[in-house]
C-alpha positions, 0 to 999 in steps of 0.5 A: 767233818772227818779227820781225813778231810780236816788234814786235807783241808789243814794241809791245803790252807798251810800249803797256801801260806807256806807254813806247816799245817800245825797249830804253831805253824798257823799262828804265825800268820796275821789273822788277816791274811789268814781270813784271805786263804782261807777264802781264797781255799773255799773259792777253790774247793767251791770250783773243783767241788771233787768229793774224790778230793775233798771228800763230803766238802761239795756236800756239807758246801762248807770248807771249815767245820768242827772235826772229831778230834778226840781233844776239842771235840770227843765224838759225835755232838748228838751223840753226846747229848743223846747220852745226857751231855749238858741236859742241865742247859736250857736249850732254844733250838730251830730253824727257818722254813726256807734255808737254802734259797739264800744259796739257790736263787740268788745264783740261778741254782735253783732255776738250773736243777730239771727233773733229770738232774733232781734224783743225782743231786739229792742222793748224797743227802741220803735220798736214794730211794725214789719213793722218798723223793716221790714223797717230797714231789708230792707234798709239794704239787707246784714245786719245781725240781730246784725247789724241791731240791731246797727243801731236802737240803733244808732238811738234811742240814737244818730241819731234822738236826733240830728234831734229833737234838729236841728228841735226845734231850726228851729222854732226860727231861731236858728244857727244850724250845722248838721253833720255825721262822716262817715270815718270808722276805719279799726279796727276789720277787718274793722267791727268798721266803723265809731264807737262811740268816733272815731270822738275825734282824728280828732276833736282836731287833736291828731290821734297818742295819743294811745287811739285815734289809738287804734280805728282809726288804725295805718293810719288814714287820717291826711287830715281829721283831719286838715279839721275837726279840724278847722272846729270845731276852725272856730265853736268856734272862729266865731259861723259858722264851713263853712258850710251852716246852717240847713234849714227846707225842703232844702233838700241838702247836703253842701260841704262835708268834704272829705278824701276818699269816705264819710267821714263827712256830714253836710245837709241842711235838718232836717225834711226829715232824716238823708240821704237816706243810713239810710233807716229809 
């Protein structure tokens, strides 16, 4: 977020509970009813979604997110890895294949997007030449424009920061896992797919806790589960999940983890793309 837009948005939230828009002005409210303004900020953001107002909001969707301050947060966080930044670290890094349904279907967004509308909607993620999105129509045939709109939000936001950040951590040999959650959940008549936070259940092996059943649905594979699930404690506990680390231009996929049809990726590559299914 842009240090215009982060005051903007300070200001607002401080307006809201009658304090200054500082940190010591902040801290005087109790957390909770800090957590009320600023959802009660987010709903209004969400409502007049103005980019004259408040900036590249309506885009990112997110009211609150880090901001270049020079203290906290020195510059660009890619830039910083690009230039070696933490490459000691072991990183385990991805995303799912089906992000934005989450925020799409269950809304009617998805539905609501036709073909005029699609060029409008995916220009601010940066789509502006028409033979790109002619490129994403066509690795998808059967897509509908809303769905064709989710894959390049997810790609926008998901999918190619995941790359950027496994290409700039090639150039010091840094360990570097790359991974796709592709179990779809059965939810809304099979249209989640593998949507955004349904990775949570598997990762920490909790799929009957109510929040994570509410998008896997009521059989989701426990297989998948203890197989991700200690990938994730083999990660943490010895630097490597068990599979092969990211290899510029070895274009190979490792053993996946699998319960049913492609459920969870991890490739070799990171300069050619995510795989051939993403088309683009």
């Amino acid at each position: 977020m842009s240090a215009d837009t982060a005051r903007k948005v300070s200001r607002a939230l401080a307006e809201a509970l009658d304090v200054e828009p500082t940190r010591a002005g902040l801290s005087t409210i109790d957390p909770d009813q800090l957590v009320e303004a600023q959802e009660a900020l987010v709903a209004r953001i969400r409502g007049e979604s103005d980019p004259q107002v408040w900036g590249e909001i309506p885009t990112h969707a997110m009211a609150f997110e880090p901001c270049i301050d020079g203290t906290v947060l020195p510059e660009l966080p890619i830039d910083r890895i690009a230039a070696g930044v933490s490459s000691d670290v072991d990183v385990l890094v991805g995303h799912n294949g089906d992000e934005m349904t989450l925020f799409l279907v269950p809304t009617g967004i998805a539905d609501a997007v036709d073909d005029k509308m699609l060029p409008a909607l995916v220009a601010p993620y940066g789509l502006t030449e028409s033979a790109a999105l002619d490129t994403y129509r066509s690795a998808r045939p059967e897509a509908t424009p809303g769905e064709v709109l989710m894959h390049v939000v997810r790609d926008w936001m998901y999918r190619i920061p995941v790359v950027r950040v496994a290409e700039a951590r090639s150039a010091f040999d840094a360990a570097t896992y790359v991974y796709r959650f592709d179990w779809k959940s059965p939810e809304y008549d099979d249209r989640l797919g593998a949507t955004h936070a349904l990775d949570i259940g598997f990762v920490f092996d909790n799929l009957r806790v109510s929040g994570n059943t509410a998008l896997a649905g009521p059989n989701p594979p426990q297989d998948l589960a203890q197989r991700m699930h200690q990938a994730w404690v083999t990660f943490v506990t010895t630097g490597a999940p068990g599979w092969a680390r990211t290899d510029r231009c070895a274009p190979r996929w490792s053993s996946p983890i699998r319960a049913g049809p492609s459920t969870m990726r991890s490739r070799s590559c990171v300069c050619c793309g995510m795989g051939s299914a993403d088309g683009v």
